[in-house]
FITOR-202454 format. One record per residue (C-alpha): x, y, z; residue number from 1. Coordinates in nm, 2 decimals, decimal comma. Layout:
residues N
X:X&Y:Y&Z:Z&nr:NUM
...
This chain:
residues 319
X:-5,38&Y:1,85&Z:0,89&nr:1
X:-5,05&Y:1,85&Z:0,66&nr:2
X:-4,82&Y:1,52&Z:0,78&nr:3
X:-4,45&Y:1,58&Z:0,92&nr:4
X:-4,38&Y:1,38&Z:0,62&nr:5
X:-4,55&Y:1,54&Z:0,39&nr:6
X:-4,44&Y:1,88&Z:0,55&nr:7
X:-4,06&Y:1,72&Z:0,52&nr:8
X:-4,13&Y:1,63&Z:0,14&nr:9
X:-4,19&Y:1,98&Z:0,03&nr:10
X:-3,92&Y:2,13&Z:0,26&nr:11
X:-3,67&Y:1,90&Z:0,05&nr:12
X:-3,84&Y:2,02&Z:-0,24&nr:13
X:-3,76&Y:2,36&Z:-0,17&nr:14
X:-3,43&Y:2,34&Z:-0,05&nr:15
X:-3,31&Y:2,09&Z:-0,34&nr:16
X:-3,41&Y:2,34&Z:-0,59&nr:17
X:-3,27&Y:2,33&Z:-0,95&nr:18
X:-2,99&Y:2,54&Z:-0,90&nr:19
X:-2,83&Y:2,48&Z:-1,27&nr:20
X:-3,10&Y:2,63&Z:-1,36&nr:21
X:-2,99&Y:2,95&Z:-1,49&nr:22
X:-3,28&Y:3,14&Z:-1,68&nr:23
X:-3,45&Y:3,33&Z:-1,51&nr:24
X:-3,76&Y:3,61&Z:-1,56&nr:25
X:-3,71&Y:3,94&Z:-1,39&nr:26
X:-3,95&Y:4,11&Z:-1,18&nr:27
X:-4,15&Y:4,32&Z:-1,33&nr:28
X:-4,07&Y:4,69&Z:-1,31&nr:29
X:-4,29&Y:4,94&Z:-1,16&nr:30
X:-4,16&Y:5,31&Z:-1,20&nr:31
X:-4,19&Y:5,41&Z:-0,76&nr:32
X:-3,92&Y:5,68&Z:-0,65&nr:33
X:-4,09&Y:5,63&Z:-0,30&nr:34
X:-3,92&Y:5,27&Z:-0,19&nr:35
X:-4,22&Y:5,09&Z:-0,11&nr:36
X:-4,03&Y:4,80&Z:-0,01&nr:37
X:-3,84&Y:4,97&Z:0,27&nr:38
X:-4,02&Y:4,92&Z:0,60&nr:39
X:-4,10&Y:5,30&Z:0,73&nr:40
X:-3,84&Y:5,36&Z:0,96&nr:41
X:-4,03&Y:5,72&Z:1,07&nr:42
X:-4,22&Y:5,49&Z:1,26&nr:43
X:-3,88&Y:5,38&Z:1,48&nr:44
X:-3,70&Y:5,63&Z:1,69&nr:45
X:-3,35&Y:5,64&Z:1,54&nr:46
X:-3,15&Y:5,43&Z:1,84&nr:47
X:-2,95&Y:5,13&Z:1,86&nr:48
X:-3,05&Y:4,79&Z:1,97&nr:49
X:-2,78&Y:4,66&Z:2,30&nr:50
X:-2,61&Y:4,32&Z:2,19&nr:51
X:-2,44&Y:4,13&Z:2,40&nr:52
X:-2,26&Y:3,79&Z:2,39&nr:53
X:-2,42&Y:3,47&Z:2,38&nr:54
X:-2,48&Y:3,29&Z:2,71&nr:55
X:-2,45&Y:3,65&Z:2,87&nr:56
X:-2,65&Y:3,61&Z:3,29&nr:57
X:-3,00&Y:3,65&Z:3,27&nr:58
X:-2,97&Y:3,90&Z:3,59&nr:59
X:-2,75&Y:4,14&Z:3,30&nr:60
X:-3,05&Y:4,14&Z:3,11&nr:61
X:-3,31&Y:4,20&Z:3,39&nr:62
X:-3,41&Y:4,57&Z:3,27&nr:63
X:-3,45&Y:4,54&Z:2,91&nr:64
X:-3,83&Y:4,48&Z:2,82&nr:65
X:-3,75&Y:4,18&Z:2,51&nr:66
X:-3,44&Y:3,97&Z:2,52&nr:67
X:-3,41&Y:3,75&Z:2,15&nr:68
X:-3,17&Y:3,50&Z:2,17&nr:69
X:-3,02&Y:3,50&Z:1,78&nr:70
X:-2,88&Y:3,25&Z:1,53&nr:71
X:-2,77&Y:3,46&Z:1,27&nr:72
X:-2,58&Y:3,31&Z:0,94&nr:73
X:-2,53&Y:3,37&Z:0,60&nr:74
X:-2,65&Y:3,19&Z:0,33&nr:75
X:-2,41&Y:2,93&Z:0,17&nr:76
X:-2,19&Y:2,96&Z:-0,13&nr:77
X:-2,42&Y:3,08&Z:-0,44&nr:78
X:-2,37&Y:3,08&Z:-0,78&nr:79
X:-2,24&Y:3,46&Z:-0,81&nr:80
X:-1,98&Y:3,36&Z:-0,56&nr:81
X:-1,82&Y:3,14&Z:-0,76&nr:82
X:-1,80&Y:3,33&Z:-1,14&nr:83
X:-1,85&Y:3,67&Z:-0,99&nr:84
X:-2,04&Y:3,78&Z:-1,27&nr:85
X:-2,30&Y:4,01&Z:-1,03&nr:86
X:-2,45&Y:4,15&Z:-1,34&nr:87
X:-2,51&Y:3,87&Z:-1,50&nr:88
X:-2,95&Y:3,81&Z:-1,53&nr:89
X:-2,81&Y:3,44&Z:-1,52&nr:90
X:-2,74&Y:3,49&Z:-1,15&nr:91
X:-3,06&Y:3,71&Z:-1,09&nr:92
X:-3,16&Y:3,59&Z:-0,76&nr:93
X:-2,86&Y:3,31&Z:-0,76&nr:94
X:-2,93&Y:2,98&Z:-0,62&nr:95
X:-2,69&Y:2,83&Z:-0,45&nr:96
X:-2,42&Y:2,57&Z:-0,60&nr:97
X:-2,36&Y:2,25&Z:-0,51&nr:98
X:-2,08&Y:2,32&Z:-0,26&nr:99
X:-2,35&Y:2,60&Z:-0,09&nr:100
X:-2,60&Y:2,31&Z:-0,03&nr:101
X:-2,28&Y:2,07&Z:0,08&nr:102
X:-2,22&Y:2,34&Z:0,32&nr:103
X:-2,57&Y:2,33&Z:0,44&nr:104
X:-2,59&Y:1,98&Z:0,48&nr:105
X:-2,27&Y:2,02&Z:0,70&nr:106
X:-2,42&Y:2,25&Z:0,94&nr:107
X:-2,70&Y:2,06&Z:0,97&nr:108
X:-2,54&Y:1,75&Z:1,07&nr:109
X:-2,33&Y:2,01&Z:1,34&nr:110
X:-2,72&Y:2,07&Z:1,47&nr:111
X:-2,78&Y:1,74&Z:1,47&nr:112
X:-2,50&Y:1,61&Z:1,66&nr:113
X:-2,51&Y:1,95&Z:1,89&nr:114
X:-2,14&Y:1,98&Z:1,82&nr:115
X:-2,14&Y:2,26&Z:2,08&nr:116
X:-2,35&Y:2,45&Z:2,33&nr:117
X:-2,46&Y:2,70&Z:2,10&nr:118
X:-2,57&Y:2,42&Z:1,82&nr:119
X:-2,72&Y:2,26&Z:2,12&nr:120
X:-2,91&Y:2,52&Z:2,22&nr:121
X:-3,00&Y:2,63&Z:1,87&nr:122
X:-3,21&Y:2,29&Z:1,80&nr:123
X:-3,37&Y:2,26&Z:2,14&nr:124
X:-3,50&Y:2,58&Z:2,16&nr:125
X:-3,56&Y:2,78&Z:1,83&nr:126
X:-3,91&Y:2,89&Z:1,77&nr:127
X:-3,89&Y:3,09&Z:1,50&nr:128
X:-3,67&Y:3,10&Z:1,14&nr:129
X:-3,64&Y:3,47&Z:0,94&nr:130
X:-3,50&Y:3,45&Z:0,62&nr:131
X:-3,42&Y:3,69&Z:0,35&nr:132
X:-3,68&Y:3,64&Z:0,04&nr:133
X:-3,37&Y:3,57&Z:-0,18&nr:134
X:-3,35&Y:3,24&Z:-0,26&nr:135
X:-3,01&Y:3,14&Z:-0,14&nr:136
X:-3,11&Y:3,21&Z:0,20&nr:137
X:-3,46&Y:3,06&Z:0,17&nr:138
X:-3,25&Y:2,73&Z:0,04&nr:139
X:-2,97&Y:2,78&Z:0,35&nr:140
X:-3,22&Y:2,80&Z:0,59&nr:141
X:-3,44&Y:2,52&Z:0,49&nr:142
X:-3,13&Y:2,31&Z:0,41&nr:143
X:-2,92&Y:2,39&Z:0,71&nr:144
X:-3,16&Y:2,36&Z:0,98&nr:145
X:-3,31&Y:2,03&Z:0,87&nr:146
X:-3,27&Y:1,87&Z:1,18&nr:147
X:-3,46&Y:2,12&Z:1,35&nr:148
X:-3,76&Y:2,10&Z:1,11&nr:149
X:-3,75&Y:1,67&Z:1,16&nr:150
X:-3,85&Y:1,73&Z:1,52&nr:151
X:-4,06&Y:2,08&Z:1,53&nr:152
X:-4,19&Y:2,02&Z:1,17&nr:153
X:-4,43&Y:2,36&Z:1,28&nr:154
X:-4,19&Y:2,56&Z:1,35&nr:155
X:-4,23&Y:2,90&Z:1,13&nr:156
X:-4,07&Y:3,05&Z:0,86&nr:157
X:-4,10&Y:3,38&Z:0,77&nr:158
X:-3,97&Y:3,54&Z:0,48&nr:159
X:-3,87&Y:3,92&Z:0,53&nr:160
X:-3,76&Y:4,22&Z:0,32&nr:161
X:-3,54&Y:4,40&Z:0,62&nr:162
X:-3,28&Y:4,16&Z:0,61&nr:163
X:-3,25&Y:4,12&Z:0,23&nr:164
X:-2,89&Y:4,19&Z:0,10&nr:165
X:-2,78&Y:4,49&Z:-0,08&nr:166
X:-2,95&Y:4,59&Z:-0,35&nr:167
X:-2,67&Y:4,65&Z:-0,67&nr:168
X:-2,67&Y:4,42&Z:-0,89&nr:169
X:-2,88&Y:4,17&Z:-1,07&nr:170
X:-2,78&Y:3,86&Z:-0,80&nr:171
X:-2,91&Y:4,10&Z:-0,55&nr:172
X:-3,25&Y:4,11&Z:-0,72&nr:173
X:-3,53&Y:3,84&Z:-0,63&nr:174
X:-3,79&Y:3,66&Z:-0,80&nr:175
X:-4,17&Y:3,76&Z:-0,80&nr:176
X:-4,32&Y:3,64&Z:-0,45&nr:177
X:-4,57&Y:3,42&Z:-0,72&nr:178
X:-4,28&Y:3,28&Z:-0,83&nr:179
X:-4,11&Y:3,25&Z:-0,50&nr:180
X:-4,42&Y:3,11&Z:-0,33&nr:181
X:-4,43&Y:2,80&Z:-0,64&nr:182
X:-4,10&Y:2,65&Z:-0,53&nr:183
X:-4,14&Y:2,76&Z:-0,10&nr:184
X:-4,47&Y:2,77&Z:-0,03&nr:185
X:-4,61&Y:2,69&Z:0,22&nr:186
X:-4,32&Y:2,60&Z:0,41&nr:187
X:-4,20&Y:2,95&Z:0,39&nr:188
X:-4,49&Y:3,25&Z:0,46&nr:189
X:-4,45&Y:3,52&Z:0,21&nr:190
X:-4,75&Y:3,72&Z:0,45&nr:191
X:-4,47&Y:3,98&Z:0,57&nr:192
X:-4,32&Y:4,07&Z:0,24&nr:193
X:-4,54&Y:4,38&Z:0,11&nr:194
X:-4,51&Y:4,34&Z:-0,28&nr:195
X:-4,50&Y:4,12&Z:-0,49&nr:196
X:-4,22&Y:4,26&Z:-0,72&nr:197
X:-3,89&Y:4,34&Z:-0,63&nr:198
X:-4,03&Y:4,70&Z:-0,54&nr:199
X:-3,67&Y:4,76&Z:-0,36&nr:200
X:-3,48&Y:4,72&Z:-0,71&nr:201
X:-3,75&Y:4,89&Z:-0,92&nr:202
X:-3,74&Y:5,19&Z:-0,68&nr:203
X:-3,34&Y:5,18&Z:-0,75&nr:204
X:-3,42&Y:5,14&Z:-1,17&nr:205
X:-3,70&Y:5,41&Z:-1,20&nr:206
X:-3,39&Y:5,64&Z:-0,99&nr:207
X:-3,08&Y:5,54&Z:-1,13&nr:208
X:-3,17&Y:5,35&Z:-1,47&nr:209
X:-3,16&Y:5,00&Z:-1,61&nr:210
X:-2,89&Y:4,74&Z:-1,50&nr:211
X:-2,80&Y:4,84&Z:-1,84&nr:212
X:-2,77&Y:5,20&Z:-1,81&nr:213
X:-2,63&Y:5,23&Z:-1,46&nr:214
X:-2,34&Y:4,99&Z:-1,37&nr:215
X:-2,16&Y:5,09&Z:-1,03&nr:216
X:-2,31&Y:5,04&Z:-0,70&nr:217
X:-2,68&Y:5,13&Z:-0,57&nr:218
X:-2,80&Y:5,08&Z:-0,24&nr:219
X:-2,44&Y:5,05&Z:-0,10&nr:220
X:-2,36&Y:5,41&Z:-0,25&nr:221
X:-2,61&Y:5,48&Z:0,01&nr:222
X:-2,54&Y:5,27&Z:0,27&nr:223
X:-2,75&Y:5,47&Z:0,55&nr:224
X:-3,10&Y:5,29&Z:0,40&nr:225
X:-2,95&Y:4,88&Z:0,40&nr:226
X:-2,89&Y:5,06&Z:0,80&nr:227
X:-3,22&Y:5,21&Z:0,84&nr:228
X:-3,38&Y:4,89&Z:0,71&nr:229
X:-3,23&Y:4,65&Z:0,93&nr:230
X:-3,28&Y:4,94&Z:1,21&nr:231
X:-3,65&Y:4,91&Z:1,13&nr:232
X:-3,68&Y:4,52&Z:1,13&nr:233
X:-3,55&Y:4,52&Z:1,49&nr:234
X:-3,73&Y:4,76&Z:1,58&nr:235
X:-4,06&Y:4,77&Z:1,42&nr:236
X:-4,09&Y:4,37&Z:1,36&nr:237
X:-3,84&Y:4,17&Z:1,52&nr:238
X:-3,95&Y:4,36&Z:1,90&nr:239
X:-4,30&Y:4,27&Z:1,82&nr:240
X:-4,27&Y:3,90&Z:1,82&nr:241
X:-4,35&Y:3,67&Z:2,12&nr:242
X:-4,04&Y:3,47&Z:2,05&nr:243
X:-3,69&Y:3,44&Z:2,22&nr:244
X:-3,51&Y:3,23&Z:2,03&nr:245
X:-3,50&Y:3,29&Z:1,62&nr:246
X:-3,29&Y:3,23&Z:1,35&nr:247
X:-3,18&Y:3,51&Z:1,12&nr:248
X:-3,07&Y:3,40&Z:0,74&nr:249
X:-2,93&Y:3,68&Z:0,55&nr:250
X:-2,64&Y:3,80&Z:0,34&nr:251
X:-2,30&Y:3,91&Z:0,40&nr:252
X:-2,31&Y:4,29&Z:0,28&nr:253
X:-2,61&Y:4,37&Z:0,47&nr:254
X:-2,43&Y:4,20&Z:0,72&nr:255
X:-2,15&Y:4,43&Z:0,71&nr:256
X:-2,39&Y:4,76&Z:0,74&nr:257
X:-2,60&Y:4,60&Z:0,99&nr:258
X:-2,29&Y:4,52&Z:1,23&nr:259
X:-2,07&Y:4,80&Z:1,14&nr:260
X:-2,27&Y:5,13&Z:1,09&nr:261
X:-2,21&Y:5,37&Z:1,29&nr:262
X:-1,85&Y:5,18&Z:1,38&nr:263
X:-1,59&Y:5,39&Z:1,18&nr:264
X:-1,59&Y:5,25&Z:0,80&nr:265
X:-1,86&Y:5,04&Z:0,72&nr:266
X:-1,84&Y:5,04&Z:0,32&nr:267
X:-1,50&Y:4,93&Z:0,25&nr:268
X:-1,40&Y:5,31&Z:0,14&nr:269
X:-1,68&Y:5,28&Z:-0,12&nr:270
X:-1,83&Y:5,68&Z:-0,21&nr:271
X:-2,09&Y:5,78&Z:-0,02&nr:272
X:-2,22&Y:5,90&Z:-0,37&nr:273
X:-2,60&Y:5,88&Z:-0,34&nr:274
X:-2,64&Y:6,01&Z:0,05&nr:275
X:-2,90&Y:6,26&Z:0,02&nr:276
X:-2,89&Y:6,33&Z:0,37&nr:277
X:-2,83&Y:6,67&Z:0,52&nr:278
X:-2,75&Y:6,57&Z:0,84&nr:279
X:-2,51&Y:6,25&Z:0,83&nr:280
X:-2,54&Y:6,14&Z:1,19&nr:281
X:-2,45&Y:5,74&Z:1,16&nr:282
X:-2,63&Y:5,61&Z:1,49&nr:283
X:-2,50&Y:5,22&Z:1,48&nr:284
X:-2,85&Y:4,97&Z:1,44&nr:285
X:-2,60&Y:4,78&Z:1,76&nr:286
X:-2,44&Y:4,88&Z:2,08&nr:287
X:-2,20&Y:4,61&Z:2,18&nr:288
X:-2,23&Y:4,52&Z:2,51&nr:289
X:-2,06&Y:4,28&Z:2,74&nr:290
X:-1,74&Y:4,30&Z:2,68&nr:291
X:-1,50&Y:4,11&Z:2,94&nr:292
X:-1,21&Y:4,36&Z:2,84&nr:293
X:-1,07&Y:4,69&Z:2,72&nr:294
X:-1,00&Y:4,52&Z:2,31&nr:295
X:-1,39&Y:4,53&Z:2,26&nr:296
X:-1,36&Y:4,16&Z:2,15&nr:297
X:-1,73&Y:4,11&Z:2,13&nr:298
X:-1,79&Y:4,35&Z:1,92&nr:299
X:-1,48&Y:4,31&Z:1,70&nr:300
X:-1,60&Y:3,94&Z:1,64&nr:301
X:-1,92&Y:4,04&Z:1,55&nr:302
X:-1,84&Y:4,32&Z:1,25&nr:303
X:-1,63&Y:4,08&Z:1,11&nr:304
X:-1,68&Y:3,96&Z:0,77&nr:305
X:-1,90&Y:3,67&Z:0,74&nr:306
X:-1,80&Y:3,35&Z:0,53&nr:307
X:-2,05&Y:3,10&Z:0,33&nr:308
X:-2,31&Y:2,95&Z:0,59&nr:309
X:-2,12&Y:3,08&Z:0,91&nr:310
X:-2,34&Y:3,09&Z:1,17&nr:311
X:-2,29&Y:3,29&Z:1,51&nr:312
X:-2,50&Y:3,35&Z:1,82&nr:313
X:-2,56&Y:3,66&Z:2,05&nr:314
X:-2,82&Y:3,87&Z:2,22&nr:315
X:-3,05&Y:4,13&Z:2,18&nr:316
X:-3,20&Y:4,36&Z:2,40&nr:317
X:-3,46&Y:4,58&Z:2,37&nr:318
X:-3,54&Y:4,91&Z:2,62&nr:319
């Protein structure tokens, strides 16, 4: 069997990845108008998960059928962050700067200290780490939650399409899961992600054109998919699992759908221009439950923007 060390060595290896790097080989383009990369969210009735605060009584949650107890943050400062050069191919699947994995490391000595319940809680129990198969969050999440991985060296993590970010511009793109898999395998598991290109972005390419061709927004002109998506992962994967207590890594615009939809203006005003729906019925992915007064403060906090490797905790339920 694989040594804690030895498992430690290569989680450093992953996390400590050469992010002045800058070149970087697109995926390879496959010409599929049917999104094979989106999970098949026929398979989930269209409802909304309940969320409620964390710590919230277990007698509260007594009727619901799976309870998850979630860590969910966003990956640290990236390269695209700083320059803001989205279309740039040098910040195709941008790795995060030195400042993102300061930010990491200052989280993780948070964990390890178990600066507050939550923290506390977070190291103890987690049994299970989902991250976006973007590279920033693969790095965050290895990085950040170090001191979780020097005790519980096995504990999993899975690498997962649904809670990928949106899909617009080149920094939104990721590497081929070969590629991926040389610099996190086999600390991360690749076994849920479907294809091995970034079928997501071809589908938008074969659509819409190249980066080149087509410069304004994709998947956020149509923000009702980065909804059904994370819809589906809750649903269809996330429901499924045995465990209570998992860590979500993911990105701040799917963030902003996920938490939003369905919760008056999701897309910051942005055109609606690639809704092909003939029925626009926005059933929010979460109904916010719990709250302690009549300002909804719960579910305010939670549709707020997220900043670089903030990290909050709640609960979801599941009839």
């Amino acid at each position: 069997p694989t040594s804690n060390a030895l498992i430690l060595f290569r989680r450093h290896k992953a996390a400590s990845l050469f992010f002045n790097s800058r070149k970087m080989t697109a995926a390879t383009a496959q010409e599929d108008s049917s999104n094979p990369s989106t999970p098949n969210v026929s398979e989930s009735k269209v409802q909304s998960v309940d969320a409620f605060p964390f710590g919230t009584d277990k007698s509260v949650l007594s009727k619901y059928r799976a309870i998850k107890t979630i860590y969910h943050v966003r990956h640290a400062e990236g390269t695209h962050n700083v320059n803001k050069e989205y279309r740039d191919i040098a910040n195709l699947d941008a790795r995060l700067t030195k400042k993102g994995e300061d930010q990491c490391r200052a989280l993780a000595r948070r964990i390890q200290t178990g600066d507050d319940d939550v923290l506390k809680q977070l190291k103890e129990s987690v049994e299970l780490v989902i991250t976006s198969p973007v590279t920033r969050c693969m790095q965050t999440a290895l990085l950040a939650l170090e001191p979780v991985f020097i005790e519980r060296p096995d504990v999993p993590v899975l690498a997962h399409e649904g809670i990928r970010e949106t899909v617009n511009y080149n920094c939104d793109r990721r590497r081929t899961i070969q590629e991926l898999q040389k610099d996190f395998a086999p600390q991360v598991d690749f076994s849920a992600v479907k294809d091995d290109n970034d079928a997501l972005w071809d589908h938008y390419e074969s659509w819409l054109g190249s980066d080149e061709a087509f410069t304004t927004y994709r998947e956020s002109a149509q923000i009702y998919k980065v909804a059904e998506r994370g819809r589906a992962f809750l649903l269809d994967f996330l429901a499924r699992r045995p465990e209570e207590h998992i860590v979500l890594c993911s990105h701040r615009a799917f963030s902003r759908a996920f938490f939003n939809f369905g919760y008056g203006d999701c897309t910051r005003g942005l055109v609606q221009s690639l809704d092909d729906r003939s029925e626009k019925d926005n059933v929010p992915v979460l109904r916010y439950m719990g709250d302690d007064d009549d300002e909804g403060t719960f579910g305010t906090s939670m549709r707020a923007a997220y900043d670089n490797c903030e990290l909050r905790p709640f609960i979801l339920a599941f009839r």
